[in-house]
N, C-alpha and C positions, 0 to 999 in steps of 0.2 A: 504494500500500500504506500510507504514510505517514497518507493521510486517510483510509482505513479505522479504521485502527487512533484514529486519533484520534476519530472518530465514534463508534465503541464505548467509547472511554472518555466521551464524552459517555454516552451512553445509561444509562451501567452507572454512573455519577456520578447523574444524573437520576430512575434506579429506586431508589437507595438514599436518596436524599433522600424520595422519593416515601414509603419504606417508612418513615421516620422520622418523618415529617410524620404517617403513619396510626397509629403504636405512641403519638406524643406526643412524640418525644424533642428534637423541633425544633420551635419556633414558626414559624405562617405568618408571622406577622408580619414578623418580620427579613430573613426570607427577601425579599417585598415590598420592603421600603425598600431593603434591601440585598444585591440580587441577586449571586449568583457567577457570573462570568464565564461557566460553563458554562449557564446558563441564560435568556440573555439573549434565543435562540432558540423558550424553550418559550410555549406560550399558556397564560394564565393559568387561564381555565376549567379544563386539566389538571390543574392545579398544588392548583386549591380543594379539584377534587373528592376529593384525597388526603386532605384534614383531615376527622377526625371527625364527625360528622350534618351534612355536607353532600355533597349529592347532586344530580343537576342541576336540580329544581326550586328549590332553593334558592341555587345556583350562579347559575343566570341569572337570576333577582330580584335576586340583588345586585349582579350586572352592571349590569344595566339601571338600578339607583337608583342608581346612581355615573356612568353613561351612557360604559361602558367595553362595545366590541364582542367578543362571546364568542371569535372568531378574533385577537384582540389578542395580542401576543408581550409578554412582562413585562419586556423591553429599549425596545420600541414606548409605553409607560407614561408617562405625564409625570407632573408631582412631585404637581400637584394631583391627579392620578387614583389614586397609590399612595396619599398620607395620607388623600382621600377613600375607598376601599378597606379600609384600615385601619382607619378610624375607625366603618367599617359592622360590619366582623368583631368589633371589639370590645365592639361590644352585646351 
């Protein structure tokens, strides 16, 4: 019961992030460099598609020019692949 309950607080942590990331109220950016605990599990692809005019064609272009795999978790991330990441998103 205990991991249930904990699983839904992941998930319900992860949609409200999700939902904030799509209104603007939180940058992906930070998010990236400095992932929270609860998220160390999610794949990145999910995570982009939340921001603003990105959509999966644009999603997996920038995967792929950073040569980061679409099933990549954003805990699975290494330093050079998040500020390379970043430094794409920020064009």
């Amino acid at each position: 019961m205990d991991a249930l309950q904990r699983a839904n607080e992941i998930r319900s942590a992860r949609a409200q992030l999700k939902r904030e990331l799509k209104a603007g109220r939180v940058h992906i950016h930070g998010v990236l460099l400095d992932p929270p605990e609860y998220l160390q599990n999610a794949k990145v692809s999910e995570l982009l598609l939340s921001v603003p005019k990105y959509g999966r064609v644009k999603v997996n272009r920038l995967l792929t020019q950073c040569r980061i795999s679409p099933s990549k978790t954003l805990g699975g991330l290494s330093e050079r692949q998040r500020h390379e990441l970043v430094g794409n998103l920020r064009r």
